[in-house]
C-alpha positions as MATLAB code, in Angstrom:
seq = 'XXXXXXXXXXXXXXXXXXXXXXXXXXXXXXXXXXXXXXXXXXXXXXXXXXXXXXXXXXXXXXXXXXXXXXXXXXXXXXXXXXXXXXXXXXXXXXXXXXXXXXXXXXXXXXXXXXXXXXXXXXXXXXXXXXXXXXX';
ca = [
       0.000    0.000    0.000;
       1.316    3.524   -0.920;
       1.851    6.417    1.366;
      -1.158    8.748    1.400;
       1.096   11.703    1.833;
       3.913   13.130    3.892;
       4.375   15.763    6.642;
       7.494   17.241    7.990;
       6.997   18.187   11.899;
       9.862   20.644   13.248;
       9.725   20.946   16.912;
      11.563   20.280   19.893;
       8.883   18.469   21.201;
      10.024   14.481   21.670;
       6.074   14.226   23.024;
       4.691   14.954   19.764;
       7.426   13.626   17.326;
       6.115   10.196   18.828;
       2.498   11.174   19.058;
       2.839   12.348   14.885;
       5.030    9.741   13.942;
       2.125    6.915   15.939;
      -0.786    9.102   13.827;
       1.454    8.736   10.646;
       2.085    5.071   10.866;
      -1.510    3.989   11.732;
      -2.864    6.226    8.198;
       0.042    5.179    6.482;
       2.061    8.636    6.115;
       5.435    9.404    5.810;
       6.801   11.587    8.536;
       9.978   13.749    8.424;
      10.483   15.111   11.488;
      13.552   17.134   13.052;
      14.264   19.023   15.994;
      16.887   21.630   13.760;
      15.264   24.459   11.863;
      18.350   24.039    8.900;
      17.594   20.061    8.847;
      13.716   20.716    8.364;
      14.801   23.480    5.934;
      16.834   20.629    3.896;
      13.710   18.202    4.302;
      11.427   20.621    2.531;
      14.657   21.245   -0.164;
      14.944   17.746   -0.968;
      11.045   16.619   -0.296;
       7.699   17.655   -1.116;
       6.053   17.493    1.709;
       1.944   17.617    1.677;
       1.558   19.536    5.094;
       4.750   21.152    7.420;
       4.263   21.522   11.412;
       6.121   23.770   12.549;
       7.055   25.038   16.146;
       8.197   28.659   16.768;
       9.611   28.115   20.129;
      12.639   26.432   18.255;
      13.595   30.236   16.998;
      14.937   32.017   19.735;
      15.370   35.050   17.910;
      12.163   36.981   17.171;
      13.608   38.330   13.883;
      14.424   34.932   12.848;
      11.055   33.528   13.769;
       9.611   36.164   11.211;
      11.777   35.548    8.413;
      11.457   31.640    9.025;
       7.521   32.006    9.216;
       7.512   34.482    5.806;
       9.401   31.824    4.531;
       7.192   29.219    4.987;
       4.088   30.903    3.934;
       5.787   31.615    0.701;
       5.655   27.410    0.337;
       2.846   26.114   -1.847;
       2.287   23.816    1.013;
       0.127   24.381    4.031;
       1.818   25.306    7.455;
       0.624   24.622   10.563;
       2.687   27.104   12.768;
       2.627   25.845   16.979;
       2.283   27.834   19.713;
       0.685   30.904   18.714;
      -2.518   29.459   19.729;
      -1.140   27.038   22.561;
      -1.003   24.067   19.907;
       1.540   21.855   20.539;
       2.400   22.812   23.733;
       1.656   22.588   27.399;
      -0.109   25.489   28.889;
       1.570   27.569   32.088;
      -0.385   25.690   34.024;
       1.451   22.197   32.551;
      -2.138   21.152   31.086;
      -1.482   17.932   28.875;
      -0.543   18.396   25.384;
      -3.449   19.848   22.690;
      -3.186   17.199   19.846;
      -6.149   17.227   17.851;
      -5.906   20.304   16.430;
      -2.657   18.916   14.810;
      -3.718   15.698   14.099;
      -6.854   17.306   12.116;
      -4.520   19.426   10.174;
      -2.532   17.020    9.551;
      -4.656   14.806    8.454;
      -7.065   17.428    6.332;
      -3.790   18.910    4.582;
      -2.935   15.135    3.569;
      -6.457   14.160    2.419;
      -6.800   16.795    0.372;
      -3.604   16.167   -1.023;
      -4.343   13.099   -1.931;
      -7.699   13.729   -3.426;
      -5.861   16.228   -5.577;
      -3.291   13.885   -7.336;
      -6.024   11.220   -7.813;
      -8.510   14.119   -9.595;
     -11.263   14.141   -7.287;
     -11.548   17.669   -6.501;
     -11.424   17.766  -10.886;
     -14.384   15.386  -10.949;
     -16.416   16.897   -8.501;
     -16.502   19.907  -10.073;
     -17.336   18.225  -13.278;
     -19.870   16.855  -12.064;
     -21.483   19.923  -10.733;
     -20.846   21.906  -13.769;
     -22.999   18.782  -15.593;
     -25.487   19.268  -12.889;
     -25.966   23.141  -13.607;
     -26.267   22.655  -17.140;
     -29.159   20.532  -17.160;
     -30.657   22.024  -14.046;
];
């Protein structure tokens, strides 16, 4: 059976490399994942990957984190960037790790991927341009 997709995590997170790499296995993903911004920067050079987590905390520098983050969006690929919104991380108050939001990305971002390359989104809209016609 054939990967659905791939996803490149970069965090400093061990927690959630082995929570991402467990979610990748069991729907049969590749995952990258690194804990260097200039490694995940050489994943993305030599892969495609179909969705890139990302964690700021791994940029000390604030300027960096900007130019890193520009960079990314610039990437036809979508980004899901942690801890702007507490994903990814534990809270102050060491609340246990917010996963799903990642998972669903990571997951969506593949799917759709996926659907893409095999032309469903093409024959859906096919079919709906069919369906106005004779409507």
């Amino acid at each position: 059976m054939a990967n659905r997709g791939s996803v490149l995590l970069v965090s400093g997170n061990p927690e959630l490399h082995r929570i991402l790499e467990l979610v990748a296995s069991t729907y049969n993903l590749s995952c990258m994942g690194t804990e260097n911004v200039r490694e995940g920067v050489g994943f993305l050079r030599s892969n495609e990957p179909d969705c890139i987590v990302f964690d700021l905390n791994i940029v000390s520098n604030h300027k960096q984190r900007s130019i890193v983050k520009k960079k990314l969006e610039e990437k036809d690929v979508p980004v899901l960037f942690l801890n702007e919104n507490g994903n990814g991380t534990p809270s102050r108050n060491h609340a246990p790790l917010k996963i799903e939001p990642i998972v669903k990305f990571v997951m969506d971002s593949c799917d759709g991927a996926c659907r893409l390359s095999k032309g469903g989104l093409g024959r859906r809209l096919l079919g709906l341009l069919r369906l106005r016609r004779r409507g």
